[in-house]
PAZALUM-109769 format. One line per 8 residues: for each residue x, y, z of N, C-alpha, C. Coordinates in Angstrom, 1 decimal. Example, Ala and Ser with C-alpha at 12.3 -4.5 7.8 and 13.67 -1.06 7.14 Angstrom:
% PAZALUM-109769
13.2/-5.7/7.8/12.3/-4.5/7.8/13.2/-3.3/7.8; 12.8/-2.2/7.1/13.7/-1.1/7.1/12.9/0.0/7.9 .
***
This chain:
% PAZALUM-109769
115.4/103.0/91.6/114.3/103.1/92.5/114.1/101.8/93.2; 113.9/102.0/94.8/114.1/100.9/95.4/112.8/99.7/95.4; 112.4/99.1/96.3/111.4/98.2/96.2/110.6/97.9/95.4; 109.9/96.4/95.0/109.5/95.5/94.3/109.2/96.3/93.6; 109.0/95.6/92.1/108.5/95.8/90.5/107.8/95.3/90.5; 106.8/95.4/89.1/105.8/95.2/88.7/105.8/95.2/87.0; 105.5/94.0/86.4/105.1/94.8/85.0/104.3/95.2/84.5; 104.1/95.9/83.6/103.3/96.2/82.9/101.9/95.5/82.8 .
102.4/94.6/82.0/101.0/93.0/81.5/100.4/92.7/83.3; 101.1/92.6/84.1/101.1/92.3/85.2/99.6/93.5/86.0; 100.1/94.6/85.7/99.4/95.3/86.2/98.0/95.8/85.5; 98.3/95.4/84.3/96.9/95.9/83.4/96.3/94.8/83.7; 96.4/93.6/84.2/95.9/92.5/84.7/94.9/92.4/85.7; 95.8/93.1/86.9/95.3/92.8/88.2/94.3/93.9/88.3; 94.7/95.5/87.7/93.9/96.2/88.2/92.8/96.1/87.4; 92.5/96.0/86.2/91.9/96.1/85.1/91.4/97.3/84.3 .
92.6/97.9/84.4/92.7/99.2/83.7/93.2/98.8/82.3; 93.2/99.9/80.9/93.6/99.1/80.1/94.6/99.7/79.7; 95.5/99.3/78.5/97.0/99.9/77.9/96.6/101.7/77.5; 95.3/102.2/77.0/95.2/103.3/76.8/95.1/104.5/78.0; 94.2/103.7/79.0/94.1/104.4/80.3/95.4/104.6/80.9; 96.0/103.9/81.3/97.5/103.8/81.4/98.2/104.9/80.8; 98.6/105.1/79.7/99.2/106.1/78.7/98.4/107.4/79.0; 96.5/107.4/78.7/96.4/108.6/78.9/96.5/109.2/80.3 .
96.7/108.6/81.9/97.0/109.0/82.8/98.6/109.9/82.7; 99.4/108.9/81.6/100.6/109.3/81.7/101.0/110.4/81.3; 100.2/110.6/80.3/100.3/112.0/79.4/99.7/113.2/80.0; 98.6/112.9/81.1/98.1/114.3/82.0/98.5/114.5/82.9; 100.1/113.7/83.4/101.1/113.6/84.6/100.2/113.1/85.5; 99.4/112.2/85.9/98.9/111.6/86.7/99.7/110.6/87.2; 100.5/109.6/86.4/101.7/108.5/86.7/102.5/110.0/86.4; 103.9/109.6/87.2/105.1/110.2/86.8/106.0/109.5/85.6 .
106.4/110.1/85.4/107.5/109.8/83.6/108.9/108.6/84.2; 108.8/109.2/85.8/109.8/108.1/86.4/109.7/106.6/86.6; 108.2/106.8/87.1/107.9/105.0/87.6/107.7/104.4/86.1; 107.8/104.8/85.1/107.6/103.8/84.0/109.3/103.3/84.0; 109.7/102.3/84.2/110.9/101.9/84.4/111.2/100.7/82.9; 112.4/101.0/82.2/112.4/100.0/81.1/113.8/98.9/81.6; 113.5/98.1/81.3/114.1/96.8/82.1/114.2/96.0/80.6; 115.8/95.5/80.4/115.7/94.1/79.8/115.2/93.3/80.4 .
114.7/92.2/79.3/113.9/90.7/79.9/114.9/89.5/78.7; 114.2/88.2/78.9/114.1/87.6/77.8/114.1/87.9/77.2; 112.4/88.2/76.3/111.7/88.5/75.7/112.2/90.1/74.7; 113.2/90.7/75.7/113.6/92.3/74.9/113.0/93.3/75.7; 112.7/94.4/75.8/112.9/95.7/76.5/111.3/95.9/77.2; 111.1/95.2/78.2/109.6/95.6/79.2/109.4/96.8/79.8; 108.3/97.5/80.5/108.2/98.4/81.4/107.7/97.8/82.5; 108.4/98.3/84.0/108.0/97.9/84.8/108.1/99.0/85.9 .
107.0/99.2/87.1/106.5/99.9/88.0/106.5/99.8/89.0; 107.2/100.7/90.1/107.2/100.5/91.6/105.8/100.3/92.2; 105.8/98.9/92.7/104.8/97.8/92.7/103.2/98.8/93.7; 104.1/99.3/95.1/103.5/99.8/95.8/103.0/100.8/95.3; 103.9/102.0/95.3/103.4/103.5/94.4/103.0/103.1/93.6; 102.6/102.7/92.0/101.3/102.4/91.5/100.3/101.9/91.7; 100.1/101.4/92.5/99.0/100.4/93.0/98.1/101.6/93.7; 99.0/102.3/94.7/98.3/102.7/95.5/97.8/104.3/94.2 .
98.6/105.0/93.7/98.4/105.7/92.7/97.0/105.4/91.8; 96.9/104.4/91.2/95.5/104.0/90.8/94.2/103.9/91.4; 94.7/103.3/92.7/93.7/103.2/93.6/92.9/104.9/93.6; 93.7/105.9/94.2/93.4/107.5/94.6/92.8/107.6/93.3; 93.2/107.5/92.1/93.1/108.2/90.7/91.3/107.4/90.3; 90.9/105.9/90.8/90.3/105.7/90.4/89.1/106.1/91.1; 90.0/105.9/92.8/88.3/106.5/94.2/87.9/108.3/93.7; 88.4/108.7/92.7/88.5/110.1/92.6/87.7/111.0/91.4 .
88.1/110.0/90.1/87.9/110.3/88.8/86.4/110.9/88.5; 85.7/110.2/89.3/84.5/110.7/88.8/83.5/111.5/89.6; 84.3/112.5/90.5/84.6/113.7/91.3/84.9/114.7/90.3; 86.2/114.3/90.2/87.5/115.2/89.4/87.4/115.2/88.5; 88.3/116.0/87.4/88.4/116.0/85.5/89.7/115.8/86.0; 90.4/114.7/85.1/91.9/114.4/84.5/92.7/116.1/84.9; 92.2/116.8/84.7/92.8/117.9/84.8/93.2/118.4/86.0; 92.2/118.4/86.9/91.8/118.9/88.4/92.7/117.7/89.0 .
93.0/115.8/88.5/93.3/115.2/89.1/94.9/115.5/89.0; 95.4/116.0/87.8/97.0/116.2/88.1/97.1/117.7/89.0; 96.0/118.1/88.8/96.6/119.2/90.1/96.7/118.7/91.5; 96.2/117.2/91.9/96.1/116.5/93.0/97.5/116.3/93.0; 97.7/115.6/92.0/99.1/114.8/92.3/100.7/116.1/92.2; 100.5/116.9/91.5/101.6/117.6/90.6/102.2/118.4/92.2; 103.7/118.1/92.2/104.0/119.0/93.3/103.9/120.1/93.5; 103.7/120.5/92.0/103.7/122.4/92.1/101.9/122.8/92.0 .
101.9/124.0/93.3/101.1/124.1/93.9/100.4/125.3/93.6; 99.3/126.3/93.2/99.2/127.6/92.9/99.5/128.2/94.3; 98.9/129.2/94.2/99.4/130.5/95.3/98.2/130.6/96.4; 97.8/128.6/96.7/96.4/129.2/97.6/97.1/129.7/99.0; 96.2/130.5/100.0/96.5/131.1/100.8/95.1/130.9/101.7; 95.2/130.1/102.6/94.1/130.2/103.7/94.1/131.0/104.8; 92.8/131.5/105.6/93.3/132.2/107.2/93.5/131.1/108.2; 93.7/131.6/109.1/94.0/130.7/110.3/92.7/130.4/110.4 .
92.1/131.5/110.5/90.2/130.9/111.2/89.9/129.4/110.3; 89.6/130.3/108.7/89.5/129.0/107.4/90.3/127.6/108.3; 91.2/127.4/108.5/92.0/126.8/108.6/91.4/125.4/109.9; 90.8/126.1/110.9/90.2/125.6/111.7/89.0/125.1/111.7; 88.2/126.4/111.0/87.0/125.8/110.9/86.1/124.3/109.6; 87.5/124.9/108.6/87.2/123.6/107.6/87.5/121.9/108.3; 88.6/122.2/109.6/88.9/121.5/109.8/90.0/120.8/109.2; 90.6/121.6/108.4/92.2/121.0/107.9/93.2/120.6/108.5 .
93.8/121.9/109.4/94.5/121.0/110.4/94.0/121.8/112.5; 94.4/120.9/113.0/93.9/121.1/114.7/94.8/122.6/115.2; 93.4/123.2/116.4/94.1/124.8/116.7/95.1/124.4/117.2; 95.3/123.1/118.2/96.3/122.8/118.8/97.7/122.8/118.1; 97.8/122.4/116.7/99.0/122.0/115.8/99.1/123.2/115.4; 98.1/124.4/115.0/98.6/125.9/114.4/98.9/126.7/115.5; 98.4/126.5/116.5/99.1/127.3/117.2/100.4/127.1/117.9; 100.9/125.7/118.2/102.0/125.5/118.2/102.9/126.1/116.5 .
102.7/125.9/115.9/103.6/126.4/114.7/103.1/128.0/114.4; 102.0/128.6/115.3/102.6/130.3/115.0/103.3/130.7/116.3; 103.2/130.1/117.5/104.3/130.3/118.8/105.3/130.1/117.8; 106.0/129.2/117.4/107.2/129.0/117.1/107.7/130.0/115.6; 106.9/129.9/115.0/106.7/130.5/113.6/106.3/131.8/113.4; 106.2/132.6/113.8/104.8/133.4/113.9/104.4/133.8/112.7; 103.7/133.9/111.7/102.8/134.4/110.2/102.1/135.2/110.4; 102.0/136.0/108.9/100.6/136.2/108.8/99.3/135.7/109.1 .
98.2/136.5/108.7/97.1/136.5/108.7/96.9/135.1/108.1; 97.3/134.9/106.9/97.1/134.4/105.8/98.0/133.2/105.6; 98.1/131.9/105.7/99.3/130.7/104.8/99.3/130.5/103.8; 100.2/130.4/103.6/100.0/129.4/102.1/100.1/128.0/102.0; 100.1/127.3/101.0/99.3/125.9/101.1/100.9/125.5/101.5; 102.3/125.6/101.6/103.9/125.6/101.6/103.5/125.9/103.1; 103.0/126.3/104.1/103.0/126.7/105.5/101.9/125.8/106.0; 100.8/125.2/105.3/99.6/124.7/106.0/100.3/123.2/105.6 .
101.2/123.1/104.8/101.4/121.8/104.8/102.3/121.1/106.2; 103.4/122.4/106.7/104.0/122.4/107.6/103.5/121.9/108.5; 102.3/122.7/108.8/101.3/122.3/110.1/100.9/121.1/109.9; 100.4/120.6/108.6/99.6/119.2/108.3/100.6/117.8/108.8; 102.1/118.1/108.3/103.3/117.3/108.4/103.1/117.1/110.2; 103.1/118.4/111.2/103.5/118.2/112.2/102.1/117.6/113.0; 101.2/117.7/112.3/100.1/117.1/113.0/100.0/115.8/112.5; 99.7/115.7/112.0/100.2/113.7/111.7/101.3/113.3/113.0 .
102.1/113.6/112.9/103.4/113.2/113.6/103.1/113.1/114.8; 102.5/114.0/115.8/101.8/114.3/117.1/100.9/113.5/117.3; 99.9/113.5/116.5/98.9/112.9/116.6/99.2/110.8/116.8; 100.3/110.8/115.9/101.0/109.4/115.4/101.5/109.0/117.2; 101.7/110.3/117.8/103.0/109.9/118.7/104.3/109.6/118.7; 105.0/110.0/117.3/106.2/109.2/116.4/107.3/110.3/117.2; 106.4/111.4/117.4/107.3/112.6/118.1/106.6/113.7/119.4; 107.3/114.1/120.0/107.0/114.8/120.9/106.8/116.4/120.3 .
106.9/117.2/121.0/106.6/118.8/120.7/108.0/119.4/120.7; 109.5/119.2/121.6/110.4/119.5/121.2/110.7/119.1/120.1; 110.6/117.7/119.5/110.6/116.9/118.0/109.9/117.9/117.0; 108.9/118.4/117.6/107.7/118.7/116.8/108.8/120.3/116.1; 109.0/121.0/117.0/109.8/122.3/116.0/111.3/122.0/115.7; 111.8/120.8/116.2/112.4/120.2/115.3/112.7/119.8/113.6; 111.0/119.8/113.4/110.8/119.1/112.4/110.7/120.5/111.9; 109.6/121.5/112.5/108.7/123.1/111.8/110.4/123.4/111.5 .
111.5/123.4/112.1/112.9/124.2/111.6/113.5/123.8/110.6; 113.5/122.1/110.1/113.9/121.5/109.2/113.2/122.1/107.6; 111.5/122.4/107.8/111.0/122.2/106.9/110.6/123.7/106.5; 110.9/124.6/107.2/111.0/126.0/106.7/112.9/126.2/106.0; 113.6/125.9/106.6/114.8/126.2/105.8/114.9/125.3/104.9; 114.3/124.2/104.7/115.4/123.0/103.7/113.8/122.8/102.3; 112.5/122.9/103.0/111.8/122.6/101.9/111.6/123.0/100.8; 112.2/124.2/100.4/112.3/124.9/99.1/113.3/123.9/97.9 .
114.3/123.1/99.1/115.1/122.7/98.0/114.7/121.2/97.4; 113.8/121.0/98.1/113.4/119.4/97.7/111.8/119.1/97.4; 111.2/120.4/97.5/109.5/120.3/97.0/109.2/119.7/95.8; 110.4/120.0/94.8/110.0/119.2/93.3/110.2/118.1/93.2; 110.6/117.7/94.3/111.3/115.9/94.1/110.5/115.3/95.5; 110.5/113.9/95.1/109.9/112.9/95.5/110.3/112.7/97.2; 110.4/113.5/98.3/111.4/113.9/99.3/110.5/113.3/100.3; 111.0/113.0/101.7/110.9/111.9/102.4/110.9/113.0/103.8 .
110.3/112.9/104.7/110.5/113.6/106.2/111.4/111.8/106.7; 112.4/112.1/107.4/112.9/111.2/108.6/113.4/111.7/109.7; 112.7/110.4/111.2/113.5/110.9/112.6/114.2/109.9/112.8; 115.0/110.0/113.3/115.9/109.2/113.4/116.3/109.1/115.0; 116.7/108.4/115.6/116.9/108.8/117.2/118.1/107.7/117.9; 119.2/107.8/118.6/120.3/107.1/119.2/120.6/107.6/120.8; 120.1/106.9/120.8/120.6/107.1/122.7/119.3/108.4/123.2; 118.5/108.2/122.5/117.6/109.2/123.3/117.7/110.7/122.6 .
118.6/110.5/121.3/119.1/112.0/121.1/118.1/112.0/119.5; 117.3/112.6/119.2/116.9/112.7/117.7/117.0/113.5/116.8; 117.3/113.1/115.7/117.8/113.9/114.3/116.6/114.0/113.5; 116.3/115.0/112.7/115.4/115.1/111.4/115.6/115.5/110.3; 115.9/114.6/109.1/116.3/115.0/107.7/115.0/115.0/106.9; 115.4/115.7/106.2/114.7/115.8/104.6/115.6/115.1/103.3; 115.1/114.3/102.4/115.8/113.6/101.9/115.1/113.6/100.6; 115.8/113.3/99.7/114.8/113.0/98.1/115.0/111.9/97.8 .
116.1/111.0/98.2/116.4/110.2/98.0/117.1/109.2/98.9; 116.1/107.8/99.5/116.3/107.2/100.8/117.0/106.3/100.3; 117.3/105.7/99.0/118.1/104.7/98.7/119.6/104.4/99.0; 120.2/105.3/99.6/121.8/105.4/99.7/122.0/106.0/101.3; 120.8/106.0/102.3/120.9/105.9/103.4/121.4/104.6/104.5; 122.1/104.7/105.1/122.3/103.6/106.4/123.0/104.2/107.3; 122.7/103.3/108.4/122.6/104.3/109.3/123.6/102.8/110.7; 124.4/102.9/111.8/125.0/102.0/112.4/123.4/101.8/113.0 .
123.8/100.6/113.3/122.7/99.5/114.3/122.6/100.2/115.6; 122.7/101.2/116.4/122.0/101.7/117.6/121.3/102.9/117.0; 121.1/103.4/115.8/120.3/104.3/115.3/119.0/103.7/114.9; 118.0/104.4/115.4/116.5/103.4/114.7/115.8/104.9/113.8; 115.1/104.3/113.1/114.5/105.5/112.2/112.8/105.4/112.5; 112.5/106.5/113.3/111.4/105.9/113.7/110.0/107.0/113.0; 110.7/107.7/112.2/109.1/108.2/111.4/110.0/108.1/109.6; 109.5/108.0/108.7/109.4/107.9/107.0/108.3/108.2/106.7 .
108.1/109.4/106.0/106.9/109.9/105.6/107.1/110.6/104.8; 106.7/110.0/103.1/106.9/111.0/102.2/106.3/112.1/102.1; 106.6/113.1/102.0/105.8/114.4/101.9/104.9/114.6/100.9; 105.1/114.0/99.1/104.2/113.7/98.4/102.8/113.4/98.8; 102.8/112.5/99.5/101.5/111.7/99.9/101.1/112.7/100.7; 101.8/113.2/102.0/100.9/113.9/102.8/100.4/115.8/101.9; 101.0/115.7/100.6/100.5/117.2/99.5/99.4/116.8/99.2; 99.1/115.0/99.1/97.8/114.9/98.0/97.1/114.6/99.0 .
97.2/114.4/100.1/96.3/113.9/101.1/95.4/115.3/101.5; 96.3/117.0/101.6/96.3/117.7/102.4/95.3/118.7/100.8; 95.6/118.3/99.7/94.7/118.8/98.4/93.6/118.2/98.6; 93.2/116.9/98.9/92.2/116.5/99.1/91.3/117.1/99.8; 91.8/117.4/101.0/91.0/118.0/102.3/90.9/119.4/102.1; 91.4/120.1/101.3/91.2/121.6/100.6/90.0/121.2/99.6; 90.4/120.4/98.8/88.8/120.4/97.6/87.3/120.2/98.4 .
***
């Protein structure tokens, strides 16, 4: 796992959460089983944690807790999703995502009456992006084509949207894993957006 660590003592420090809180988050899959990372030291066998993703992980878990039950909170975080299904109307009037962004994605898409939370995320992914300016509207079902064929195979894993663009020409992968990417120096990568974050961002705005 790429970017800065953190340890353990380190982080029960700064945040002031304690060694139990810690554990019991980990045991309601709140932390994943992956960021607890065991590292020789000196001293013999430490744990240590991708510095950013936990930080920011406690942060959400702590602005939230007393909202939510531990229980409701791993349904925030857990990739796997029940079988909700919104209408388009719902969809607008809650204000989830813009008519402008659903209706580009049922032109291109066309659905049911009905999405599922796997289709409203679609839209959520491609409104961000628009909204960001990172991409245009050809870009835009660029992305809605990548993420109806390929997101089945990467929803359980930690998976990354990228655009990538060279000479004016742009590419859109899905990826689980950005660590063994590179790319020649006239290629720029101009959107990274884990999809993770935009599920718990997009749960949030459903509760």
């Amino acid at each position: 796992m790429s970017g800065e660590l953190i340890s353990k003592k380190d982080l029960l420090d700064l945040t002031g959460i304690s060694y139990g809180q810690l554990y019991r988050w980990k045991r309601k899959n709140l932390i994943p089983e992956e960021w607890f990372i065991r590292k020789s030291t000196f001293t013999g066998q430490e744990t240590f944690f991708p510095k950013e993703k936990i930080f920011d992980r406690i942060e959400k878990i702590q602005a939230m807790k007393e909202n939510l039950s531990l229980d409701e909170l791993a349904g925030m975080f857990s990739p796997s999703v029940s079988e909700l299904q919104l209408s388009q109307k719902e969809l607008i009037e809650r204000n989830i995502v813009s008519e402008t962004a659903l209706d580009f994605f049922l032109e291109n898409f066309p659905q049911t009456e009905e999405l599922s939370f796997e289709k409203i995320l679609h839209v959520y992914i491609l409104e961000k992006l628009l909204q960001s300016g990172d991409i245009n509207l050809s870009e835009g079902k660029l992305l809605l084509q990548v993420l109806m064929d390929y997101y089945q195979q990467v929803k359980q894993k930690n998976s990354m949207v990228l655009f990538i663009r060279k000479l004016g020409v742009s590419s859109c992968l899905l990826v689980s894993n950005t660590d063994g990417l590179f790319f020649d120096h006239g290629t720029k990568v101009v959107v990274k957006m884990s999809i993770m974050d935009c599920m718990e961002e997009l749960k949030t705005k459903l509760l």
